[in-house]
N, C-alpha and C positions, 0 to 999 in steps of 0.2 A: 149454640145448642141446636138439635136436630130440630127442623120443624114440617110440619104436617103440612102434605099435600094440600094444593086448594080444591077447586070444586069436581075432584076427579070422584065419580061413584064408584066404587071398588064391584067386583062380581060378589055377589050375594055370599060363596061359599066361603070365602074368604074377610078376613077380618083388617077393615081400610087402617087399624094401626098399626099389623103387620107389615102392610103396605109400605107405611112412613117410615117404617126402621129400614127397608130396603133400600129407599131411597137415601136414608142417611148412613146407611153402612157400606153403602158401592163407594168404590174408589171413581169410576165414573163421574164426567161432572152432568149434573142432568138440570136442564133451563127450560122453563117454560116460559113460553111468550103468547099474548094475545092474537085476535084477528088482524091487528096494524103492526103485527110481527116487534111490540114492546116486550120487554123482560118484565113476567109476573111473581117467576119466583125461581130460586137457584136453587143448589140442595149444599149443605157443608164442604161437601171436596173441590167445588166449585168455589166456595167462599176463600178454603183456605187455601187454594192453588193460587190463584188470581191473586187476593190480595183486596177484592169488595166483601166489603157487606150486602146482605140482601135490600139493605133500608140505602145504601148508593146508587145500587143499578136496578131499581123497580121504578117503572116508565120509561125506560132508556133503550134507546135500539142500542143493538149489538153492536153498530157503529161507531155510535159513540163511545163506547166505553174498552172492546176490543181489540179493534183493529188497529194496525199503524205503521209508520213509514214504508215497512216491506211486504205486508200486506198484499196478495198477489191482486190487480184490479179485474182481471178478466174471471178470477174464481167469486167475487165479491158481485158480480155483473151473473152470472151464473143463480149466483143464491137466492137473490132478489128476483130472477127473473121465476125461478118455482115458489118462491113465496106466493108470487101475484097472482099464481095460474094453482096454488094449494095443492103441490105437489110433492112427493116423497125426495129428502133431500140427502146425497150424501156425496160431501165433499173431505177431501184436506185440504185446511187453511192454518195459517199462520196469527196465533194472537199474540195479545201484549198484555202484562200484567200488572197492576195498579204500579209498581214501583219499574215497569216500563222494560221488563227482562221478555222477550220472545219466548212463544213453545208453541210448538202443533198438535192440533188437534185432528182427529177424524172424526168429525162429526157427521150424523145420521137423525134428520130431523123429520116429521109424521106430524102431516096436519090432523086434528081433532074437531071436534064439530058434533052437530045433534045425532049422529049414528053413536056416537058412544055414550051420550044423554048430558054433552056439559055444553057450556059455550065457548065458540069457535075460537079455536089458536091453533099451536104449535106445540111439542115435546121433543126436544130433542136432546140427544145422546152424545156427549163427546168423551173419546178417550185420547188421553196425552199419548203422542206419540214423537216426542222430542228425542227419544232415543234414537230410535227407529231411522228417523231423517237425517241423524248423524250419521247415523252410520252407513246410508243409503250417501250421503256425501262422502262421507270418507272413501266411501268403497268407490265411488266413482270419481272422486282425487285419483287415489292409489292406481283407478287405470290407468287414469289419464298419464299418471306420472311414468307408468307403466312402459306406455306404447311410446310417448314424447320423449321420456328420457333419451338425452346423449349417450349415455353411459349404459353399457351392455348388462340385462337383467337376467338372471337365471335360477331358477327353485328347484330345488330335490326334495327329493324323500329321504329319509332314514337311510335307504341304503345305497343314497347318493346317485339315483337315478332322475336324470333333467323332467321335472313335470311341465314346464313352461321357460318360455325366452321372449326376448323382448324384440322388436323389431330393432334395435340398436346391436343386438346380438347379432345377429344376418347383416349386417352392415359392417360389421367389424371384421368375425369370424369367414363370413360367406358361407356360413349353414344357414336352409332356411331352419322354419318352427319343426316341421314335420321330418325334419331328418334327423334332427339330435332327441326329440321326446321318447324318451323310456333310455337313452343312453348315459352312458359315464362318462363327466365333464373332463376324462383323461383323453377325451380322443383330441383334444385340443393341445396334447403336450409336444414340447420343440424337444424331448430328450436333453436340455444343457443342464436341467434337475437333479441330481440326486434322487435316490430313495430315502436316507437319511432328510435330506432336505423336506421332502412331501411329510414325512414320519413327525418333523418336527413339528412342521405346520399342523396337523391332524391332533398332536399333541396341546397345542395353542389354545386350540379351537374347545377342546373337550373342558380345560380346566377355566377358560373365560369367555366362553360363548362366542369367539369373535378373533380374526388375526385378520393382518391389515399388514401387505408389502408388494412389492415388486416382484413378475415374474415372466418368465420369458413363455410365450404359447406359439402355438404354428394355427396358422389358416390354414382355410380348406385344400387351396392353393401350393400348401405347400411352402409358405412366404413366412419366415419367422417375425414375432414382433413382442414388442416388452410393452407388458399393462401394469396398473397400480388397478390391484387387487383387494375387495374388502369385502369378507367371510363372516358373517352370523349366523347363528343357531339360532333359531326360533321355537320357541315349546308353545307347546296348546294347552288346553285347559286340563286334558284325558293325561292320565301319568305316560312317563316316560315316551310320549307322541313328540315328534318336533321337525321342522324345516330345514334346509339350509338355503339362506338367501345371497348368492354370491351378485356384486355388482363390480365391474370393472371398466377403464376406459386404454385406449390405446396411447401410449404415450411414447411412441417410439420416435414423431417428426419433433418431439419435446426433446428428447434424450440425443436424440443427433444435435438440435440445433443449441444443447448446454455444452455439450464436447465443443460442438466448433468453434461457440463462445467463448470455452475456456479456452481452445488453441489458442485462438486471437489475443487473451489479454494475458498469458504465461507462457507464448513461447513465438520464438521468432523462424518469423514466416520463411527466411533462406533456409536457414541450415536445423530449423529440426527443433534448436538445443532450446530450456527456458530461457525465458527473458528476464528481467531485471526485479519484475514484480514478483516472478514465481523463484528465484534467487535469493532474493529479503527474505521470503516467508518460509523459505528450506536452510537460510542461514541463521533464522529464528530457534528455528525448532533443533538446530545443530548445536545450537547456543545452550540450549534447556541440556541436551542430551550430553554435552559435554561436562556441565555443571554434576549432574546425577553422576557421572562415569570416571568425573574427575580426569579426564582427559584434555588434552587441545583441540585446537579447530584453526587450518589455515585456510586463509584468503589472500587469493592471488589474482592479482590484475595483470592482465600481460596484454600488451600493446605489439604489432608486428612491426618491423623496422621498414623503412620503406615500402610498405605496402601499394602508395598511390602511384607510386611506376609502373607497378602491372596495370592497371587499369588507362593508365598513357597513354600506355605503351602497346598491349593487346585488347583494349577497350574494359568493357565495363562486365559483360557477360566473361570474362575468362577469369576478371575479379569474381566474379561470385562464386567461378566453380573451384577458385582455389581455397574460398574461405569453406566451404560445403567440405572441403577435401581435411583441410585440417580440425575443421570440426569432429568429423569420424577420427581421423588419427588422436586426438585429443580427449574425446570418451574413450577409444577402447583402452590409450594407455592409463588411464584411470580405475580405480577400483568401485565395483557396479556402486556403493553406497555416496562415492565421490558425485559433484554434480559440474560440470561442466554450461557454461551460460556466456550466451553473446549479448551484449547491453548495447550494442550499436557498429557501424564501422566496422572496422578492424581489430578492435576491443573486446577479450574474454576477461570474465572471472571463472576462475576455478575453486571449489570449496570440496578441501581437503578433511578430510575426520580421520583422529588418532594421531598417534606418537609416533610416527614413521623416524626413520633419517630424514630428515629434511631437507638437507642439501644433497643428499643423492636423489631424492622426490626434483626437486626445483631443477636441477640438474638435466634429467629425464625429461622434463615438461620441454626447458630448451632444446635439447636434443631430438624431440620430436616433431618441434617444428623447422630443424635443421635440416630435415629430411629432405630430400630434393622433389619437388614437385611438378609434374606436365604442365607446363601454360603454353598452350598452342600446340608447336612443332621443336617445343623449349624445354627441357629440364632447368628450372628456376632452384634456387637453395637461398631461403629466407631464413630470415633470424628475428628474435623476438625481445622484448625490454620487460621484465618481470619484477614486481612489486607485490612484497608478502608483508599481510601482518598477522600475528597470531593473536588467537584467545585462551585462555582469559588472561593473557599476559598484556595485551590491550583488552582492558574493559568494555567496550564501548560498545554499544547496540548496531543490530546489522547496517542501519545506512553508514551507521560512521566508521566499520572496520570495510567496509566497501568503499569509502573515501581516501581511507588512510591507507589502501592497498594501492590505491589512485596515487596519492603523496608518493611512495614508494617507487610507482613505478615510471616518474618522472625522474626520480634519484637514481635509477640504474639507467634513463638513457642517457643522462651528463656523466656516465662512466664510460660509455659506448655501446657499441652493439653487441646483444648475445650477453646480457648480464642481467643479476637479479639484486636487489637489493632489498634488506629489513626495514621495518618501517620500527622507529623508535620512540614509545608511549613515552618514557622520560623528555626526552627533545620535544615533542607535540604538548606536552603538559608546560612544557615553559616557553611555549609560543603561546596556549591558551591565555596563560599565568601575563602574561607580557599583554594579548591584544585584551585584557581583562583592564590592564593596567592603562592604557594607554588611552582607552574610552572615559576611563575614570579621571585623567588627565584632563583629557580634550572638553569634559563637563567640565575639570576645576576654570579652563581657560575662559568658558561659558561663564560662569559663574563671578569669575574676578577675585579668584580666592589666590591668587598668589601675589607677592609683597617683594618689592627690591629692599634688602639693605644694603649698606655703605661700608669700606673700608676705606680711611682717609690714609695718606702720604706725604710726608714730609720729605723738604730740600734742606737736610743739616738746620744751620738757626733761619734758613730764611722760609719765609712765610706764603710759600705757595702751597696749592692742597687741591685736592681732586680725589674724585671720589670714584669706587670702582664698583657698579653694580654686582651685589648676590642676591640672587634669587631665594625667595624662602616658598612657603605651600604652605597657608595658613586651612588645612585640613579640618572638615566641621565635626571629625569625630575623632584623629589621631593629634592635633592641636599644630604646630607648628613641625612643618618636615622640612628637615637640612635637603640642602641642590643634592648630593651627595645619592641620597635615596630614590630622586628622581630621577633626572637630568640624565643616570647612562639607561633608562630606559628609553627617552625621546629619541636619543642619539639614534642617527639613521630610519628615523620612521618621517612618517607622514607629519610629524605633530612638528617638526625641529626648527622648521622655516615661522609658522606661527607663532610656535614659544618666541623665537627670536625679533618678531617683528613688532610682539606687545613688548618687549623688554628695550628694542629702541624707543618707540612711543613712550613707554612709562619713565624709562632714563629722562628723557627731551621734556616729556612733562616735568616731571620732580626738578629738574636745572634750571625751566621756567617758574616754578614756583617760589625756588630759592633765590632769584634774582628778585623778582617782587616781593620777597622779604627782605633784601637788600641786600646779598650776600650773592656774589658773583661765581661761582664757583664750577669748576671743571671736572667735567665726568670721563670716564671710560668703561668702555662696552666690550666685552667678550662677542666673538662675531667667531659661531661653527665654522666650518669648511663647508657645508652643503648650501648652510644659509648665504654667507659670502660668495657661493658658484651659484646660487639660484640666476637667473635670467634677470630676475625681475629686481634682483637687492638694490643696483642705482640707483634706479627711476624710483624704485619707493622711498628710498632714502631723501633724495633732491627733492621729491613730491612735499614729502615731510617738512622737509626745511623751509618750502618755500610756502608755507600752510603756518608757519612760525616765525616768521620773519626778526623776532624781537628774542632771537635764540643765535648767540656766536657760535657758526661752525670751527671756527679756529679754538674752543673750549671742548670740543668733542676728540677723542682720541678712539680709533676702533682698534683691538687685540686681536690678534690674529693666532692662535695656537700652532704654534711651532710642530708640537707634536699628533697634528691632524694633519695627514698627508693632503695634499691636494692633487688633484689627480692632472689638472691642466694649469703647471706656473705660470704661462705666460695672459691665458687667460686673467686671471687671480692678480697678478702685476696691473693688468690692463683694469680692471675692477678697481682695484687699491688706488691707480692715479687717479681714475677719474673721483676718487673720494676726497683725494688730497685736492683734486682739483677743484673740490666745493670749500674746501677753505679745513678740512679734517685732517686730524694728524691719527697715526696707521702707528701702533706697537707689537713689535715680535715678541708671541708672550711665550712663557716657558722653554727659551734658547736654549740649548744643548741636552733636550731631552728625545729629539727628534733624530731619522738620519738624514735628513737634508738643512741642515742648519746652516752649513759655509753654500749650498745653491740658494737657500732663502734668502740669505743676508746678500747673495751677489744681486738675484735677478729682481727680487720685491723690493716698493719702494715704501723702503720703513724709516719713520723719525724717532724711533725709540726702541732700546734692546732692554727686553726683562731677562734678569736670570732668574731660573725654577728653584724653588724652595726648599729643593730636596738638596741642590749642592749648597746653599747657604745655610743650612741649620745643622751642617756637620762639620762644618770650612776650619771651625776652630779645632777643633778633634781627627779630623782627616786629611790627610796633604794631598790626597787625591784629588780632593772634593774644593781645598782652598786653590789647587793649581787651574781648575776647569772653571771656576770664579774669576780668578786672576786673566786668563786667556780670554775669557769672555769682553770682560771690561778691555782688556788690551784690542780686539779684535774691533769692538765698539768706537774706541776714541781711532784706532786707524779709518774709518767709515765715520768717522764723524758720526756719529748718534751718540744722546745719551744712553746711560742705564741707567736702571732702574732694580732694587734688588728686593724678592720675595722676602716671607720665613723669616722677617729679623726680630727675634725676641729679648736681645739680651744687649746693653749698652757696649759690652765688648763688640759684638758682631756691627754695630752700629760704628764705633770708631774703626775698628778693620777696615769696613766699608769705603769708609770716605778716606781711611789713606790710599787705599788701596786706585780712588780717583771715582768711586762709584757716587752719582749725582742726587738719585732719589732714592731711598729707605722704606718699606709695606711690611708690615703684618702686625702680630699681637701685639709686640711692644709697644707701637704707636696707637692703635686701637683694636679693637674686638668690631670684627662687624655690627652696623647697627642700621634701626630702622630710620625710615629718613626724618621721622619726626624728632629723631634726637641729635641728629647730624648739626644741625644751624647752630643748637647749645654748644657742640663739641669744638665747631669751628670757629668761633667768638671765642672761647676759651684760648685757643693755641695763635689765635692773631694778637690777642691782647699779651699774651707773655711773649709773643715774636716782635711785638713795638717797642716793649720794653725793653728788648736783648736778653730777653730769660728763656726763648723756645728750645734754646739750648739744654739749659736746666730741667726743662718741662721732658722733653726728649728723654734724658737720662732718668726720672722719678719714672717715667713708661714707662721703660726697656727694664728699669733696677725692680720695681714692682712684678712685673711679666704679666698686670693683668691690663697694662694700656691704661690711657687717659681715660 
């Protein structure tokens, strides 16, 4: 609530509670203080500004209760010193408010004393002036930013005439202040503008106070250069009054130095053309544009034929200027939206768009670089190897039709020079399909997910047996996979000599596990053509054996497929003795399915002739097929070898057999392949009827049954 002056005597004419409502109705804060300059009494706007009571700050210097952290000291040094000497005070200072928020005041303090008939203090006067000093800040920010700025400042009026620029402006422009004020910020224009252009900017500006771009302006000089420009409208408080605050900077050693940036990382430094990265991203967008247009898109990789002769031969620099040289011949014969691209070397791609002729196009690209060319004091005539694949006939995203144009263009130099070849998504999808396959392999061989089963062999009643490894793939999600599904996919890859090397190991294990069951028994091994020419199949083999010592090599027999050429016999001979030579006996498997059958049988040294399965399983029904059985066996017993006969299912085929003078009998009729954990049951079975003189009998229940023992 307001309260009454203290011991101030009012003028007679006047009434001292007039007085108090003055004092409580100024927005003023009015403080009185004693002769020891303590606070005796505040008035309301004082109270409620600050944030004291009068009952907090009565006895209190002003220091206490006012001042703080930024408080100016030498204005505070100032106050105190007219305090002491009871002097008329008027400063601006800086207080603080009970809850510690700054504001200024200008305060105006008047010592008092027995001339006005009270006791000796002070009254003083302050008004907030927190605005005031903001704004007196800001306004001297805004010079500073003014005349400091980097970026070139400039004001108009209404009708676009410069009131002020910034010293950044003269630095940029090369106008001083005094030569463009009261002018039109067009004398700055390079003419590469439009009118329409200016018209629309002007447009910008009216409907959102403000446009913001790039634009090219001339120096004083005469020196063009491109700024990033940014235009506001500023309004005042009076209707329809406003500014225009243009600020802009020179960005023209920016804009050189993003062009030279881009040359460098999209186009190559010889000859001009893009390079590889700026080729992807124009083969992308060819990609999109072809999909919307429902058109093609080809990509051609062309490689020059003998290219490195010229550089031999006339050095290095006459190379370049011939690739410079076909570089132009190779844009211009192209169509402006075609892109032409050197990715290295001697190496372009070309990316073609649209349905053209094709092979009149490909045709043209050859014959363009067939052109004869100056190298030196020499008309040169080069030829080119061209590799095309199309989209979206191949799918495939730009690196990979940029690969597969690569593919391609390898395919036309094993044709010769001066040719083009298609690159064919079907053929590359079943090379994917294959190295997809073959990882998945080479984890089952990681893994130990595949299994040998046995097919056993009988000698007519007598009771010899041997077993012939099959591979099985025991697959953790397709379950057991026949050789049949796999095995022509190994064939000639990387995996074949592996596959082949656990399949000796795992044979040689499983014969040694059978013997320490007690059952002595003799295996045969299928043995590729790549695996039996590797380098290394002896020494691993003899390695093997001699790691096993408590394993008969004279129980191991190695199959040699008849019908896998071998590409060095004499080699192959040489391999085979030294196998025989470890105590192993060597079978011709699949005899007369091959065309070197009467050169295998002379030059290889083999102790066993198989016949293939496909002439035994018709032999009764085909005279073709019984005559090329017959000649086999006759051919055998002239070379001394046994045979040994596939595919025998049925008890007739079994007596045929043996009149016919054939030694050993395989397939269904005798058994069904099987795992080796069933083998030892199967071969106690056929020993025990072969003691007694019944393998005979057992024999013919197989073959008459047809599903084996």
């Amino acid at each position: 609530m307001p309260r009454s002056p203290t011991t101030i005597t009012p003028p007679s004419d006047i009434d001292p509670k007039r007085l108090a409502m003055v004092a409580a109705a100024t927005p003023n804060f009015l403080v009185m203080l004693d002769d020891a300059g303590r606070i005796e009494w505040v008035n309301p706007s004082f109270e409620e500004h600050t944030g004291y009571q009068l009952e907090e700050v009565r006895g209190c210097l002003p220091k206490e209760v006012l001042y703080g952290p930024d408080t100016d000291p030498e204005t505070i040094k100032r106050i105190n010193q007219k305090l002491h000497r009871a002097e008329i005070i008027e400063e601006d200072i800086l207080h603080y408010t009970k809850a510690g928020q700054p504001y200024w005041v200008h305060t105006y303090c008047v010592p008092i004393g027995t001339e006005q008939g009270v006791a000796p203090g002070y009254i003083a006067i302050q008004n907030n002036i927190s605005d005031r000093k903001n704004s007196e800040r800001g306004l001297r920010i805004a010079a500073s930013v003014f005349d400091r700025s980097h970026e070139a400042i400039l004001i108009t009026d209404q009708s676009n005439r410069i009131l002020d620029v910034n010293p950044a402006f003269s630095r940029i422009t090369g106008y001083s202040r005094q030569e463009v004020l009261g002018l039109n910020p067009a004398i700055l224009s390079s003419g590469r503008h439009s009118g329409a252009y200016y018209r629309s900017m002007w447009r910008t500006i009216e409907k959102t106070d403000h446009w913001r771009g790039e634009i090219w302006n001339r120096r004083k000089n005469g020196e063009e250069f491109v700024e990033l420009l940014s235009i506001s409208r500023v309004h005042l408080e009076e209707p329809g009054q406003y500014y225009h605050v243009a600020a802009f900077s020179d960005i023209t050693a920016l804009k050189n130095h993003a062009r030279e940036l881009d040359r460098a990382a999209n186009y190559d430094d010889l000859t001009g053309l893009p390079n590889r990265q700026l080729l992807e991203e124009r083969l992308r967008t060819a990609r999109s544009h072809a999909d919307r247009q429902h058109r093609s898109v080809s990509v051609c990789y062309l490689d020059l034929d003998g290219f490195k002769g010229i550089n031999d031969k006339w050095g290095q620099s006459a190379g370049d200027q011939t690739l410079r040289t076909l570089a132009e011949r190779l844009t211009r014969a192209l169509r402006s939206g075609d892109t032409v691209a050197r990715i290295g070397g001697d190496e372009f791609v070309l990316l073609l768009q649209g349905d053209d002729n094709h092979e009149a196009v490909y045709q043209r690209i050859l014959a363009t670089v067939g052109d004869p060319v100056t190298v030196g004091d020499q008309n040169v005539s080069l030829t080119a190897s061209l590799g095309i694949t199309r989209y979206p006939e191949d799918g495939s995203d730009a690196e990979g039709l940029i690969r597969h144009a690569d593919q391609a263009m390898y395919s036309a130099k094993e044709k010769g020079r001066n040719q083009y070849h298609l690159f064919d998504p079907g053929l590359d999808e079943h090379r994917r399909n294959r190295r997809n396959q073959l990882m998945e392999i080479s984890r089952a061989l990681e893994n130990e997910e595949f299994e040998l089963f046995s097919s056993p062999r009988s000698v007519s009643r007598i009771a010899n047996f041997s077993v012939l490894r099959r591979i099985r793939w025991n697959h953790p999600q397709k379950g057991l996979v026949s050789p049949g599904e796999f095995l022509p996919i190994v064939e000639n890859s990387h995996l074949e000599v592996p596959l082949g090397q656990w399949v000796l190991k795992e044979a040689i294990h499983q014969m040694n596990a059978w013997k320490e069951a007690g059952e002595n028994l003799a295996i045969s091994i299928n043995i590729s053509a790549p695996h039996l020419m590797d380098r290394s199949f002896a020494d691993y083999l003899e390695s093997y054996l001699h790691s096993h010592p408590e394993v008969a090599p004279g129980q191991i027999t190695l199959e040699v497929l008849e019908s896998t050429a071998l590409e060095d016999t004499q080699r192959a001979s040489n391999v085979l003795a030294r196998c025989q030579s470890l105590g192993l006996q060597v079978a011709l498997d699949d005899f007369g399915t091959g065309f070197s059958s009467l050169t295998y049988l002379r030059t290889l040294p083999v102790d066993i002739i198989k016949i293939d399965q496909s002439f035994v399983r018709n032999m009764l029904e085909d005279a073709g097929d019984r005559a090329i059985v017959e000649s086999v066996i006759f051919l055998a017993q002239r070379f001394a070898h046994p045979v040994l006969a596939e595919g025998v299912e049925t008890m007739e085929h079994a007596r045929t057999l043996r009149q016919m003078g054939c030694n050993f009998v395989q397939g269904y009729g005798i058994a069904r392949p099987m795992p080796a954990a069933e083998v030892l049951g199967w071969a106690r079975k056929w020993q025990h009827r072969a003691r007694s003189g019944k393998a005979g009998d057992l024999l013919s229940t197989a073959v008459a049954s047809g599903k084996g023992l």
